[in-house]
MIKOLDREN-706379 format. One record per residue (C-alpha): residue in three letters; x, y, z. Coordinates in Angstrom, 1 decimal. Example, Ala and Ser with C-alpha at 12.3 -4.5 7.8 and 13.67 -1.06 7.14 Angstrom:
% residues 2
<aa = ALA&px = 12.3&py = -4.5&pz = 7.8>
<aa = SER&px = 13.7&py = -1.1&pz = 7.1>
***
This chain:
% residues 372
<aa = UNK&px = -96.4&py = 1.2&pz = -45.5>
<aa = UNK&px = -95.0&py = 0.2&pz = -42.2>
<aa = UNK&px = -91.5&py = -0.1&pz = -43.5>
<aa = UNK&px = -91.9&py = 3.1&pz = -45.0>
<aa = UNK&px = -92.2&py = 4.9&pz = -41.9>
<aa = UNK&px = -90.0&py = 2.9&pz = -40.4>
<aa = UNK&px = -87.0&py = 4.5&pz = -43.2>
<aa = UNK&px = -88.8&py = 7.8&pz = -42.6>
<aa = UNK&px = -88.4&py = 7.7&pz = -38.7>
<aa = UNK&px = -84.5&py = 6.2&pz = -39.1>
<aa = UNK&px = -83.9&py = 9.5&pz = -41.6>
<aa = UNK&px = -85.3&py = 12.0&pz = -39.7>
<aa = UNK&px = -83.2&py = 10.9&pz = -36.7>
<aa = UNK&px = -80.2&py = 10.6&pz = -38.2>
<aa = UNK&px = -80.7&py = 14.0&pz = -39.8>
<aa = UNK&px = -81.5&py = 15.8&pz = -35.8>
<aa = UNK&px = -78.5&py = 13.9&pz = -34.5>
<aa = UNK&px = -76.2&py = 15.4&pz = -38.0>
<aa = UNK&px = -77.1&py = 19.1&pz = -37.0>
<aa = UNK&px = -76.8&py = 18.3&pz = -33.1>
<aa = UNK&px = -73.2&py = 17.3&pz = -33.8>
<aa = UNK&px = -72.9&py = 19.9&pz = -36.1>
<aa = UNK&px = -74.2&py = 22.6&pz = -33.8>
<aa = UNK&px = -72.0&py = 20.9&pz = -31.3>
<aa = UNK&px = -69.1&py = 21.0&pz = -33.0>
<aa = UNK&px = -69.6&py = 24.8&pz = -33.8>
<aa = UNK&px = -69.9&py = 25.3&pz = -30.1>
<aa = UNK&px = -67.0&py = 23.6&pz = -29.1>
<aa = UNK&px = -65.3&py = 25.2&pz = -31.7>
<aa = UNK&px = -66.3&py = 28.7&pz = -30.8>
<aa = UNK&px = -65.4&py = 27.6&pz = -26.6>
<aa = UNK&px = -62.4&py = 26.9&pz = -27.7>
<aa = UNK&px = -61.4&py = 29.8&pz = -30.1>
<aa = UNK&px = -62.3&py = 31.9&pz = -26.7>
<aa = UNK&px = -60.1&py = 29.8&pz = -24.4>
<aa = UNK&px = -57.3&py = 30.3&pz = -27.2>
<aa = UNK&px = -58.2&py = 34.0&pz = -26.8>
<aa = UNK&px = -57.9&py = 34.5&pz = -23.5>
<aa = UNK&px = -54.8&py = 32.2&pz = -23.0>
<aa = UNK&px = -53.2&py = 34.4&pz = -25.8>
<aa = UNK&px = -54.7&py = 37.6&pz = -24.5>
<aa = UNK&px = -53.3&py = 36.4&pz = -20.7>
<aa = UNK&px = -49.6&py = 35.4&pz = -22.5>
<aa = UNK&px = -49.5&py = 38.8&pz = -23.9>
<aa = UNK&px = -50.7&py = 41.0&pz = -21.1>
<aa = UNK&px = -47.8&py = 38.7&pz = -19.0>
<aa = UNK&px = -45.3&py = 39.6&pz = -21.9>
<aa = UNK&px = -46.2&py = 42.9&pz = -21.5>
<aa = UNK&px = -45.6&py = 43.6&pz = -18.0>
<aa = UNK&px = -42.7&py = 41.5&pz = -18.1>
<aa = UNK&px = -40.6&py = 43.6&pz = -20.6>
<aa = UNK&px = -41.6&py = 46.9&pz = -18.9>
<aa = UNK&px = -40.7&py = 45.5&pz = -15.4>
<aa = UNK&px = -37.3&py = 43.6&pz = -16.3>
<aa = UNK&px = -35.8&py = 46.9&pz = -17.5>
<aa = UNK&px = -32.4&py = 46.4&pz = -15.9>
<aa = UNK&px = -29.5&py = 45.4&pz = -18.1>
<aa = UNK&px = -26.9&py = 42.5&pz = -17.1>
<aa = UNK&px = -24.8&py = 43.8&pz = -13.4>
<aa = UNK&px = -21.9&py = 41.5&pz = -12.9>
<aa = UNK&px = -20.5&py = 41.5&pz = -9.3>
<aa = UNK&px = -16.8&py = 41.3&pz = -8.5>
<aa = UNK&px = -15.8&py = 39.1&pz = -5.4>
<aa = UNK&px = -13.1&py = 41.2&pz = -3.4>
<aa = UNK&px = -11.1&py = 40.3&pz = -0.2>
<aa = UNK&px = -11.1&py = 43.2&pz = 2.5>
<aa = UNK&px = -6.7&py = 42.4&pz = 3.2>
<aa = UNK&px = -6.1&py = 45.5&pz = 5.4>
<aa = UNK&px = -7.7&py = 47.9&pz = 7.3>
<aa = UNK&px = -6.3&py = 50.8&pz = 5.3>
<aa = UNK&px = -8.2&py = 49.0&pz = 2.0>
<aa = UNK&px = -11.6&py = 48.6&pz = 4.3>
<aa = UNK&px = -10.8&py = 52.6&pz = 5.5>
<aa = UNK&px = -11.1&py = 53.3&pz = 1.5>
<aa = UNK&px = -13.9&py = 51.2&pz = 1.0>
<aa = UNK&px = -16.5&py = 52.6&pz = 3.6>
<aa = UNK&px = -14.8&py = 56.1&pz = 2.7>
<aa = UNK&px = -16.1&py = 55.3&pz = -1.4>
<aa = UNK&px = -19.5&py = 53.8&pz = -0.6>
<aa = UNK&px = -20.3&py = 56.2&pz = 2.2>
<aa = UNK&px = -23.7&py = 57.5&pz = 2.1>
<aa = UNK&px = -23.3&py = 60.8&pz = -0.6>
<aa = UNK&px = -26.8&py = 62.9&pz = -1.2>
<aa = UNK&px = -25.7&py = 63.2&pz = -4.4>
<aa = UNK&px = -25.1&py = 59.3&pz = -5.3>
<aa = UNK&px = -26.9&py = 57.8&pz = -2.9>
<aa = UNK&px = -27.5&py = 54.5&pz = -5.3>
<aa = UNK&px = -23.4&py = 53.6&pz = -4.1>
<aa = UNK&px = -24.5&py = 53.3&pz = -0.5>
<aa = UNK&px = -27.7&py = 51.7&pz = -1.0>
<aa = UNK&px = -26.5&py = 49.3&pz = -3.5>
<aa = UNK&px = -23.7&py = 48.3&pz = -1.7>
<aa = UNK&px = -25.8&py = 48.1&pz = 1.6>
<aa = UNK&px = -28.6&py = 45.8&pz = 0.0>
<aa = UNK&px = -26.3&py = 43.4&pz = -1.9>
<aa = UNK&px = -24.4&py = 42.6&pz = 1.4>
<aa = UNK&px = -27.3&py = 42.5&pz = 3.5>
<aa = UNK&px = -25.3&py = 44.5&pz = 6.2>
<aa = UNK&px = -24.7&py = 48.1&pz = 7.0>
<aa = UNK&px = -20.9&py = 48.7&pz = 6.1>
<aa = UNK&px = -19.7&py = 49.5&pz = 9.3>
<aa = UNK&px = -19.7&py = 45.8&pz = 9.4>
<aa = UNK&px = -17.3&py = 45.0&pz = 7.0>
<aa = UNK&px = -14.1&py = 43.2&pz = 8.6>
<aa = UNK&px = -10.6&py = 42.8&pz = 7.7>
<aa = UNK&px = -10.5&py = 39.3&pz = 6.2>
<aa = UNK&px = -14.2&py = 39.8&pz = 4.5>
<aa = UNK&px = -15.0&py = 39.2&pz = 1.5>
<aa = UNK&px = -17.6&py = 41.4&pz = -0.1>
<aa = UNK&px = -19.3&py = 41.3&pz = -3.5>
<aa = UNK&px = -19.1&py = 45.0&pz = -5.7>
<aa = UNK&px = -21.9&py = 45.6&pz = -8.7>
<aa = UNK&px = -20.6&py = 46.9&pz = -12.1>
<aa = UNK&px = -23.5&py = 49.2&pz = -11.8>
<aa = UNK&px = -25.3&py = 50.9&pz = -9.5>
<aa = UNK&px = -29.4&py = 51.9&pz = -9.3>
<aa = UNK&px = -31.4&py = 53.8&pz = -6.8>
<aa = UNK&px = -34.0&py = 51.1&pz = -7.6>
<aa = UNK&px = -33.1&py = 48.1&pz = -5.4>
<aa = UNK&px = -35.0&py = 45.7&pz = -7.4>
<aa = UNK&px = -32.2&py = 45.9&pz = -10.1>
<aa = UNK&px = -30.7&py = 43.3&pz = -7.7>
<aa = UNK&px = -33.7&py = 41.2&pz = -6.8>
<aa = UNK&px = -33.2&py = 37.6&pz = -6.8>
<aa = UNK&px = -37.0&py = 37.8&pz = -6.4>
<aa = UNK&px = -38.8&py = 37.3&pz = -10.4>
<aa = UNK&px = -40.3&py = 41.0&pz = -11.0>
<aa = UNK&px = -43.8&py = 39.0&pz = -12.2>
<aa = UNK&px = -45.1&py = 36.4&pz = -9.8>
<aa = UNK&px = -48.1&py = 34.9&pz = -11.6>
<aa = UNK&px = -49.6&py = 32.9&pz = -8.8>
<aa = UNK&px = -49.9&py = 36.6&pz = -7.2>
<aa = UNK&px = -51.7&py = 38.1&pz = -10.0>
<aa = UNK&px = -54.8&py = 38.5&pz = -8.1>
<aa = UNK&px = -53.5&py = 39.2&pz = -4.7>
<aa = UNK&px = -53.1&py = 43.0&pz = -4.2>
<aa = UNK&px = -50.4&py = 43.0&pz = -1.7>
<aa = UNK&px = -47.8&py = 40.6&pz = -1.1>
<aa = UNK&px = -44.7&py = 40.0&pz = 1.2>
<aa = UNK&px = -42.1&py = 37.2&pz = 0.3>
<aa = UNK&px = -39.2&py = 36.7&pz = 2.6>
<aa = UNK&px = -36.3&py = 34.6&pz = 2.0>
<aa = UNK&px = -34.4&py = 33.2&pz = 5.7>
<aa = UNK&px = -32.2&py = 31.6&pz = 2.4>
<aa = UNK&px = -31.6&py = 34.9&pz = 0.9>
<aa = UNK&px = -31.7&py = 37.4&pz = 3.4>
<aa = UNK&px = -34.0&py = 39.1&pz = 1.6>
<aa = UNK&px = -37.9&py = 40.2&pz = 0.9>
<aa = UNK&px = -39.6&py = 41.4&pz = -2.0>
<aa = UNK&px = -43.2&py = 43.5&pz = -2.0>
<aa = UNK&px = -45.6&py = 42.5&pz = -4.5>
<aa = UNK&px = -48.8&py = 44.4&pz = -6.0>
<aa = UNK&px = -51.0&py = 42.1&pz = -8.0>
<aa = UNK&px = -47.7&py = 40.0&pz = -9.1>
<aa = UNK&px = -45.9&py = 42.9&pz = -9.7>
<aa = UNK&px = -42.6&py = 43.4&pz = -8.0>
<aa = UNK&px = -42.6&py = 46.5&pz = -6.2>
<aa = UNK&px = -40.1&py = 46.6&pz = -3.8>
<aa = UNK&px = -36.6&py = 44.9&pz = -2.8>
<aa = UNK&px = -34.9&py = 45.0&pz = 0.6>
<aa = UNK&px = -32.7&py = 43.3&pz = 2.7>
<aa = UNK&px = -33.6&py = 41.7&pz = 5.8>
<aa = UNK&px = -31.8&py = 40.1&pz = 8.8>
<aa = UNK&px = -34.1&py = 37.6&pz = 10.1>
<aa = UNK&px = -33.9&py = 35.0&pz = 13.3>
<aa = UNK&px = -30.7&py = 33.4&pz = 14.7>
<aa = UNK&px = -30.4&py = 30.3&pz = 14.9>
<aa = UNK&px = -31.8&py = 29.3&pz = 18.5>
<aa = UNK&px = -34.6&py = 32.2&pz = 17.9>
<aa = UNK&px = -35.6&py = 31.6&pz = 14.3>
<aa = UNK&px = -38.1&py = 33.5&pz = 11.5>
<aa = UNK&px = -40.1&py = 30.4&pz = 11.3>
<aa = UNK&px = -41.1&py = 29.5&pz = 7.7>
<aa = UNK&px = -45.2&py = 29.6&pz = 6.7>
<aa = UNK&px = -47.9&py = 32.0&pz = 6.5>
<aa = UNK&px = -48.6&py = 35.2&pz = 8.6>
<aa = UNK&px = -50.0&py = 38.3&pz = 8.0>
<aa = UNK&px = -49.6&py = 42.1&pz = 9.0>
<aa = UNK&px = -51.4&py = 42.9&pz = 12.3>
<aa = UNK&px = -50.7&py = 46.2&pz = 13.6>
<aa = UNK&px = -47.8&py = 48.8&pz = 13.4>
<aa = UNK&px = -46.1&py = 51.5&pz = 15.7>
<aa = UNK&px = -44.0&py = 54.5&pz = 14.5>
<aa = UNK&px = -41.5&py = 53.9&pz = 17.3>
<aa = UNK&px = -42.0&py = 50.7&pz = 19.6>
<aa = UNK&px = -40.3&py = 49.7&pz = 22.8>
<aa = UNK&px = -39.7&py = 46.2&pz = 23.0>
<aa = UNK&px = -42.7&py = 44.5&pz = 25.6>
<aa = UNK&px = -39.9&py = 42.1&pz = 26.0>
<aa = UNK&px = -36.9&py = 44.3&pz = 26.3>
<aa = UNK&px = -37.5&py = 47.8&pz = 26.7>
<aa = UNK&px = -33.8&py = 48.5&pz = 25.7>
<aa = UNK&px = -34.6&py = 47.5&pz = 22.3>
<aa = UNK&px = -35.8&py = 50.5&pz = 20.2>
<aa = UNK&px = -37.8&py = 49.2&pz = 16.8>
<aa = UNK&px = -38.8&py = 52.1&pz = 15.0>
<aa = UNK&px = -41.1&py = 51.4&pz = 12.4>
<aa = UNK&px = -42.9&py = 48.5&pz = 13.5>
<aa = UNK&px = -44.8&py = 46.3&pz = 11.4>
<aa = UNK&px = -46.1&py = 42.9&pz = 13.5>
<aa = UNK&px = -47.0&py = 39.9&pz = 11.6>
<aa = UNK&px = -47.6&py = 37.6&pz = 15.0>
<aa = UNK&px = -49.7&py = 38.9&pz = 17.8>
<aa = UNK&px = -48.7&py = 35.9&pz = 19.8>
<aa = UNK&px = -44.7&py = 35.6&pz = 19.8>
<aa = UNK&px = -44.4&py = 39.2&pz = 18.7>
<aa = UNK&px = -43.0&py = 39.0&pz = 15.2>
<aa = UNK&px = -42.3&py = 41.6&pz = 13.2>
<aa = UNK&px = -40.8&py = 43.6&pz = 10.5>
<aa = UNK&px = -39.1&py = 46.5&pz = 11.9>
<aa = UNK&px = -35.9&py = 48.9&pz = 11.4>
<aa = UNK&px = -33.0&py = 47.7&pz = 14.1>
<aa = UNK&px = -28.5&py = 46.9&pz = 13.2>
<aa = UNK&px = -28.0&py = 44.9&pz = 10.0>
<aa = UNK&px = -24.8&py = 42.7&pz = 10.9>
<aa = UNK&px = -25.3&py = 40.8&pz = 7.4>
<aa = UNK&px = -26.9&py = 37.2&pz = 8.8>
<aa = UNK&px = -29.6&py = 36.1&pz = 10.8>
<aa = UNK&px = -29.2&py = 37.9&pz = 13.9>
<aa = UNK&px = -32.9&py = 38.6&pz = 15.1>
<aa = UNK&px = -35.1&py = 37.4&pz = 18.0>
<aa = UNK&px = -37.2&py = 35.7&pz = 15.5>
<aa = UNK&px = -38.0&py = 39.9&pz = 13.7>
<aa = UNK&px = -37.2&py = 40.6&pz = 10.8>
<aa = UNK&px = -34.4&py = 43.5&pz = 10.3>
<aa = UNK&px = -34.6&py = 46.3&pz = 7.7>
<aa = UNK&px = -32.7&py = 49.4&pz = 7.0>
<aa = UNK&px = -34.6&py = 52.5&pz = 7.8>
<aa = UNK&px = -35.4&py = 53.7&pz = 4.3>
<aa = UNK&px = -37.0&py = 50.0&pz = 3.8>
<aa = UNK&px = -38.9&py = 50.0&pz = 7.0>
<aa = UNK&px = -40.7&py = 53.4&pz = 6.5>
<aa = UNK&px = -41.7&py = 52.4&pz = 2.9>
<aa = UNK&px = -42.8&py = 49.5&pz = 4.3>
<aa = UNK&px = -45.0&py = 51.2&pz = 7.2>
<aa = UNK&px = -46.4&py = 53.1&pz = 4.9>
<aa = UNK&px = -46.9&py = 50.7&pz = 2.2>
<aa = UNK&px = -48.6&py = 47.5&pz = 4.5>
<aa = UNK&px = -52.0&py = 47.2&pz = 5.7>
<aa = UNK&px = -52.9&py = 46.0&pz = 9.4>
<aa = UNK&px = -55.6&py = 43.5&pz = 10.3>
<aa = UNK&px = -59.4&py = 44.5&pz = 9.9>
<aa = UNK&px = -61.3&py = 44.1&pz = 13.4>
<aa = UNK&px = -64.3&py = 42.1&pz = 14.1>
<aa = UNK&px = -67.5&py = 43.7&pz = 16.6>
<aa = UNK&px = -65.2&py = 43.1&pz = 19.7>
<aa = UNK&px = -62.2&py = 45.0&pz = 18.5>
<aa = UNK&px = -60.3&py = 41.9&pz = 18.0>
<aa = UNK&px = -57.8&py = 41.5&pz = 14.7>
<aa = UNK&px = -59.3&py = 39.0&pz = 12.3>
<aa = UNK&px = -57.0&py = 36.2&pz = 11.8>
<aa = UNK&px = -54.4&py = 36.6&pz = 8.6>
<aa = UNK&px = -56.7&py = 39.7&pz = 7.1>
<aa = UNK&px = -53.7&py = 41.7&pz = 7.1>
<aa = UNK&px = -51.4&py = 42.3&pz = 4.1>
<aa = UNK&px = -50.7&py = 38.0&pz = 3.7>
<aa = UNK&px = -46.2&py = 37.8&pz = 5.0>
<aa = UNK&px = -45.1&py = 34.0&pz = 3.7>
<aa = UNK&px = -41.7&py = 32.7&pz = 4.7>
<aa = UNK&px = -40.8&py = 30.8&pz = 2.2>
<aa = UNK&px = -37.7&py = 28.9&pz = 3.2>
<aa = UNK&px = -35.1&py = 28.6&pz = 6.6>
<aa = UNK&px = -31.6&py = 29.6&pz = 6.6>
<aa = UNK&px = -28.8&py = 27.0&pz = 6.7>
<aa = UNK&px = -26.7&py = 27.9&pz = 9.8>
<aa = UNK&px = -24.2&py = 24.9&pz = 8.9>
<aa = UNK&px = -22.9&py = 27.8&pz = 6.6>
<aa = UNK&px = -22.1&py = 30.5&pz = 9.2>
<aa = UNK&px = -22.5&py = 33.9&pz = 8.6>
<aa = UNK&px = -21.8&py = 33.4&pz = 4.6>
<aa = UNK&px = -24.8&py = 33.0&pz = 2.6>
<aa = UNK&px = -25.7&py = 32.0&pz = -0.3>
<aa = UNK&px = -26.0&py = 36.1&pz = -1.8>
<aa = UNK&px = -22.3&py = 36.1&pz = -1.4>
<aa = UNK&px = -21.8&py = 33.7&pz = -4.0>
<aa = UNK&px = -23.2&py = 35.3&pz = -7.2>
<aa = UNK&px = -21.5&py = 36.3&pz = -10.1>
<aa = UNK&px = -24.2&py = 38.6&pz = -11.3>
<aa = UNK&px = -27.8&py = 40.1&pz = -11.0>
<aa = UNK&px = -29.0&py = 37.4&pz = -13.7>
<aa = UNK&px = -27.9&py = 34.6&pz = -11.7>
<aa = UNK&px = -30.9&py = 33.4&pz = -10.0>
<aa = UNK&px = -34.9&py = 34.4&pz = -9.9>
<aa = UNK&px = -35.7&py = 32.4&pz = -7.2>
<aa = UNK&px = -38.9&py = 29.6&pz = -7.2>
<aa = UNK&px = -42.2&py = 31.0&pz = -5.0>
<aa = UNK&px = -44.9&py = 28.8&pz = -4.4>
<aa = UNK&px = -48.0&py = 28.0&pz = -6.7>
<aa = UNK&px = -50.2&py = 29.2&pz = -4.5>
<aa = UNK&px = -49.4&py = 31.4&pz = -1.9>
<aa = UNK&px = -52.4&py = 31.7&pz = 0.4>
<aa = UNK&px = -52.3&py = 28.0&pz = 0.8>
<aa = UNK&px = -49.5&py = 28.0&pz = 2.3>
<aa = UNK&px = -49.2&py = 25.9&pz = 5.3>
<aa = UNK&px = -49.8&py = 28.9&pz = 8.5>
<aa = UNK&px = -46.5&py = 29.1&pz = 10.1>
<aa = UNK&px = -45.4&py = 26.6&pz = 13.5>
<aa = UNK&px = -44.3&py = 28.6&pz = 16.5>
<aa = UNK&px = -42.8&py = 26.1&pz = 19.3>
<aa = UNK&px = -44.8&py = 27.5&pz = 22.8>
<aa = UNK&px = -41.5&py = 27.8&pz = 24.4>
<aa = UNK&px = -40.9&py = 31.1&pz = 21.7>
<aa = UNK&px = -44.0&py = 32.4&pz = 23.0>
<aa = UNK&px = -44.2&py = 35.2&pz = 25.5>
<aa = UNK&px = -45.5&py = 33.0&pz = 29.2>
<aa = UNK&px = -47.6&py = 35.9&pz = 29.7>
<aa = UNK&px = -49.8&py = 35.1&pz = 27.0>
<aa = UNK&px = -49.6&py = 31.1&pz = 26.6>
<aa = UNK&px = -52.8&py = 30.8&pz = 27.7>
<aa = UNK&px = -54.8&py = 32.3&pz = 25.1>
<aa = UNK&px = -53.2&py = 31.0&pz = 22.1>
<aa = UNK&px = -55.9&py = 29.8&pz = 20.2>
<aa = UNK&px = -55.3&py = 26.1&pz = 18.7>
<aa = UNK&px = -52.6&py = 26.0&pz = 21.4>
<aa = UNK&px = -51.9&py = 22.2&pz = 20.8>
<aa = UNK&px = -50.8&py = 23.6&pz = 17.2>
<aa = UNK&px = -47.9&py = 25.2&pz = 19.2>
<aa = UNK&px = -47.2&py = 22.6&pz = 22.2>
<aa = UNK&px = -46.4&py = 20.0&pz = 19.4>
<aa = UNK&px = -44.6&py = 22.7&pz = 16.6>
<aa = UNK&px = -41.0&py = 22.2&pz = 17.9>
<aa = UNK&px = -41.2&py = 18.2&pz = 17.2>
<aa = UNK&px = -42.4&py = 19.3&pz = 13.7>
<aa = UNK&px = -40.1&py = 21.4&pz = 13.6>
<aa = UNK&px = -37.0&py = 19.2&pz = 14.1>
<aa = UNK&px = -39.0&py = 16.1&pz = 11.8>
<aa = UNK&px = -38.6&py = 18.5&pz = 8.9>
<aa = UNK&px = -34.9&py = 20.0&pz = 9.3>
<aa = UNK&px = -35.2&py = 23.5&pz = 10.2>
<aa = UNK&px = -34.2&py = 23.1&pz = 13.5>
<aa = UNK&px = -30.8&py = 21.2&pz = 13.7>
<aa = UNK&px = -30.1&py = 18.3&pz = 15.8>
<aa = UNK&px = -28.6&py = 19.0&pz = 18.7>
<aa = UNK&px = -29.6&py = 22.9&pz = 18.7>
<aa = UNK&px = -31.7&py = 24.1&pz = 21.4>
<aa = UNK&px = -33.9&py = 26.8&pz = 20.8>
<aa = UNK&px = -34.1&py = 29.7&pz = 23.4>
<aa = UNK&px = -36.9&py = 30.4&pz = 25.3>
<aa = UNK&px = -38.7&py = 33.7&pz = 25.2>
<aa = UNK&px = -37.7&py = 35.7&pz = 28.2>
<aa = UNK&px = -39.3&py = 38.8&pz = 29.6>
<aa = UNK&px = -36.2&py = 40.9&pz = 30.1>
<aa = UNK&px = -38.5&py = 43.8&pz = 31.6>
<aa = UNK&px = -40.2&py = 41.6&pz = 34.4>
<aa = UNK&px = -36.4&py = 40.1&pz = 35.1>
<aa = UNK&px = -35.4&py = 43.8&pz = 35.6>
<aa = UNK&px = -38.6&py = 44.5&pz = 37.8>
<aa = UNK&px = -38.0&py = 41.6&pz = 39.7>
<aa = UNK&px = -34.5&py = 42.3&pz = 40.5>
<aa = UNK&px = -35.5&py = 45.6&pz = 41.1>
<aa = UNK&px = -38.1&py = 44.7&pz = 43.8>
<aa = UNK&px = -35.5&py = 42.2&pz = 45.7>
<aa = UNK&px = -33.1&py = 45.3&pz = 45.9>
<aa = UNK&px = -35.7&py = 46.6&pz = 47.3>
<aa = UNK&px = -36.6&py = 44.3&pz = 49.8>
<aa = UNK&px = -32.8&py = 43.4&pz = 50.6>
<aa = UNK&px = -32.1&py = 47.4&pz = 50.9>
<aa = UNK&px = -34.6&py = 47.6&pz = 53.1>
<aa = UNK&px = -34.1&py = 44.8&pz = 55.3>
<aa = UNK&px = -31.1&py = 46.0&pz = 55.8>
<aa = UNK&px = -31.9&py = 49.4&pz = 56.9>
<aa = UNK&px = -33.9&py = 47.4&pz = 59.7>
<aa = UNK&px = -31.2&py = 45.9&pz = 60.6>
<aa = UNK&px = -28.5&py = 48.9&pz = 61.0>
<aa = UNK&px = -31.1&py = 50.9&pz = 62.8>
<aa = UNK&px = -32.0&py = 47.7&pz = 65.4>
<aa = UNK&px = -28.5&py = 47.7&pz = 65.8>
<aa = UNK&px = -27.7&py = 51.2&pz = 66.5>
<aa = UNK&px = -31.0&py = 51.2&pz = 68.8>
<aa = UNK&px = -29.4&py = 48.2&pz = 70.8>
<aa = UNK&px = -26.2&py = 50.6&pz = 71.3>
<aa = UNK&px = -27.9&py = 53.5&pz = 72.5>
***
């Protein structure tokens, strides 16, 4: 009897643990036939917006020497600016990353096959940036490139050139964020410099996006450059830090701005955009994760002196420039300028005019008192 219930205890439990496996198995089964789906669905839906983004057929550019001045006379005279084809302008404009005026006797300059009023025909950004799908605004600039590209939930949305820092006043790869905007801004630094369309991604060391002359290379006190058609979209386009209780911008809850590389001034004024054969020729890499990007290092000495002393995490800033250097993106040897308040130069100059004026006033009436 004992034995029997023994065999009747071993069978029942072997039976529970056959339809626990079984149920398992169906579960598993049914987990992963819904992964599968959703992978698929994801594929698809990436597909999808893939082929109605990358719309723009092969552009081959031809590499063309600027010999004479009657040739470059005939070139800004074709690519003008014309109402009616204002693509040839444009196109012309963003592939050089200069405004034409600029073009020199001895340049060489790259010419499309075809031209587009829609700049992003010749992005080297990728029109789908996964890693972005759930971000819904995103700005990628390229010191490399010369170049940034607005995104919308992965989706490329806009192209533009950019002129970005020179070399001993960089755009400092890393993460920032949109913080406030002006229609037409006077420089707090410089009031001689006119920045219409303002779009600042630093509220310490001033940073930002805004229209100003495109020579074709890094030229900028650590801004970003745009032509005026980009900077208005732009304006429009970006949104500014939210503001806690006490009116004060909440850290990097703008529209997220990520440098994503640093220009190679061992090159000169010839970058790399110079160099490609076609439209095709390069989609370049952007992180896996954008938001965690590492928050961009400033060196102190490129901030304003007025405001040093509120930086928050200033020791983040005091020990950037050795950082900096450790990781190549400032050159050996290259000493970076510091920030300079050209307006309180001015005023001080002003003041010892002043002062000198004056004394001397003193003096030519002392003297002509001592004569009389």
């Amino acid at each position: 009897m004992i034995l029997f219930l023994k065999v009747s205890i071993y069978i029942i439990f072997f039976l529970v643990m056959l339809i626990s496996c079984s149920e398992n198995k169906n579960l598993d089964d049914k987990n992963n036939s819904i992964n599968l789906s959703k992978v698929v669905d994801n594929r698809d839906k990436i597909d999808s917006i893939l082929k109605n983004l990358d719309t723009f057929p092969l552009i081959k550019y031809e590499r063309f020497v600027v010999s004479n001045q009657k040739i470059r006379k005939e070139l800004l005279k074709k690519y003008s600016f014309d109402s009616n084809n204002p693509a040839l302008n444009k196109a012309m404009r963003t592939i050089l990353r200069k405004e034409l005026g600029y073009i020199k006797v001895g340049d060489t300059i790259l010419i499309p096959d075809k031209f587009f009023d829609d700049m992003r025909a010749y992005s080297i950004f990728p029109y789908y940036y996964k890693e972005a799908k759930d971000i819904p605004k995103l700005i990628m600039v390229s010191n490399k490139w010369q170049s940034y590209a607005c995104y919308e939930y992965g989706k490329l949305v806009r192209f533009a050139a950019a002129n970005t820092g020179k070399e001993k006043t960089p755009s400092y790869p890393g993460r920032y964020a949109l913080v406030w905007k002006a229609e037409l801004r006077r420089s707090s630094l410089d009031s001689t410099w006119i920045m219409p369309y303002t779009w600042n991604f630093h509220r310490f060391a001033g940073s930002a996006f805004h229209k100003f002359d495109m020579p074709g290379y890094p030229a900028s006190h650590s801004c970003i450059r745009q032509f005026m058609d980009d900077a208005k979209w732009l304006y429009k386009w970006g949104e500014g830090a939210k503001y806690d209780s006490n009116k004060v911008p909440i850290h990097l809850s703008g529209t997220p701005v990520i440098i994503i590389d640093h220009y190679d001034f061992s090159k000169g004024k010839k970058g790399d955009w110079l160099y490609l054969n076609s439209n095709k020729d390069i989609f370049i890499n952007l992180p896996e994760n954008p938001l965690k990007v590492e928050e961009a290092l400033i060196p102190i000495s490129q901030i304003p002196e007025d405001v040093r002393g509120i930086l928050p995490n200033r020791y983040r800033y005091v020990y950037a420039e050795d950082t900096l250097r450790a990781r190549g993106i400032i050159r050996e040897g290259v000493k970076i300028t510091e920030s300079i308040n050209f307006n309180k130069l001015r005023r001080q100059k002003a003041e010892m005019k002043r002062k000198k004026d004056s004394l001397k006033n003193v003096q030519e009436n002392q003297l002509i008192n001592l004569h009389n």
